[in-house]
N, C-alpha and C positions, 0 to 999 in steps of 0.2 A: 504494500500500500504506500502511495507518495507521500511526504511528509508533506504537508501544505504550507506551514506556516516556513518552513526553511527554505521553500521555492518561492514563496514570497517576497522571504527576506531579500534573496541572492536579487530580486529585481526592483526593491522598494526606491521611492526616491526620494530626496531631502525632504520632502514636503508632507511625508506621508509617518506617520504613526503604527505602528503594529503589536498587538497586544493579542497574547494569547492566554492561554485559562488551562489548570491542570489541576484536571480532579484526582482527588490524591487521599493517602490511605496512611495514616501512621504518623509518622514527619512528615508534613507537606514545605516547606521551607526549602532544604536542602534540593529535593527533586525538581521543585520550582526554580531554583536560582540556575541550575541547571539546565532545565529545558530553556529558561530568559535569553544561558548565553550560546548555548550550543545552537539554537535556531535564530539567534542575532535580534530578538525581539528589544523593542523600546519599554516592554510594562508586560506582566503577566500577572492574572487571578489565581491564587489555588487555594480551591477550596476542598474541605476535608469531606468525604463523603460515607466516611465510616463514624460518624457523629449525628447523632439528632438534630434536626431543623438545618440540614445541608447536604447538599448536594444533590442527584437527580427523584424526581417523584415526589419534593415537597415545593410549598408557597411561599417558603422562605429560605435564607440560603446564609451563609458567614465564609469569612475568607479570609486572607490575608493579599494587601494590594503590593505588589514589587517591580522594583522598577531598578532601570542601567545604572542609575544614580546611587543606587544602592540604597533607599527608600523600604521601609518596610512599613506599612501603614496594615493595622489589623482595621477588617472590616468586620462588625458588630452583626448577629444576628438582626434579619429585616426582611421586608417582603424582598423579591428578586428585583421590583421595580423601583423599590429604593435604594437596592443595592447597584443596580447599574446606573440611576443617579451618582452616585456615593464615588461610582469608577469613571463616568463622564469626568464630575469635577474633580478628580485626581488625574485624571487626562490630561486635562487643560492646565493643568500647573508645571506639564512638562514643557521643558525650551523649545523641545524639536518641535514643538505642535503647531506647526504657522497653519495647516489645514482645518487642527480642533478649535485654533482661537479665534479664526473668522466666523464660526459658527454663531449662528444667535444664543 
């Protein structure tokens, strides 16, 4: 199977942002900073999905936000829809983001 997010990478352009998401079992940290750098990503979510109220098949979700900057921001139990607010505006505090900051 292609790795998507690493084909990506190999053609991203300055202007572009790429964040990926690893659901994750145990340590999620570790394995996340991991996939961040070996797929070349700007920001990655991992969220633990061997824990209550996270990850697939609930309406709420927790995680941890990371980033090249070396950023670790824990993201708080919440519905999904406030959690991908939660990831928007940690998007947008990245440098590279000339494409997230135009955004309304």
């Amino acid at each position: 199977m292609p790795d998507i997010s690493a084909k990506l990478s190999a053609s991203k352009r300055a202007e572009q942002t790429l964040v990926g998401f690893a659901a994750q079992t145990g340590d999620i940290i570790e394995p996340a900073l991991g996939k961040l750098k070996r797929k070349g990503l700007d920001a990655i979510v991992a969220n633990p999905v061997d824990q209550p109220e996270s990850g697939f098949g609930c309406d709420r979700n927790h995680g941890v936000f990371l980033d090249i900057q070396g950023r670790q921001v824990p993201l708080n139990t919440a519905t999904k829809l406030a959690m991908a607010h939660r990831i928007y505006d940690l998007l947008h505090s990245l440098p590279q983001t000339s494409t997230i900051n135009s955004l309304p």
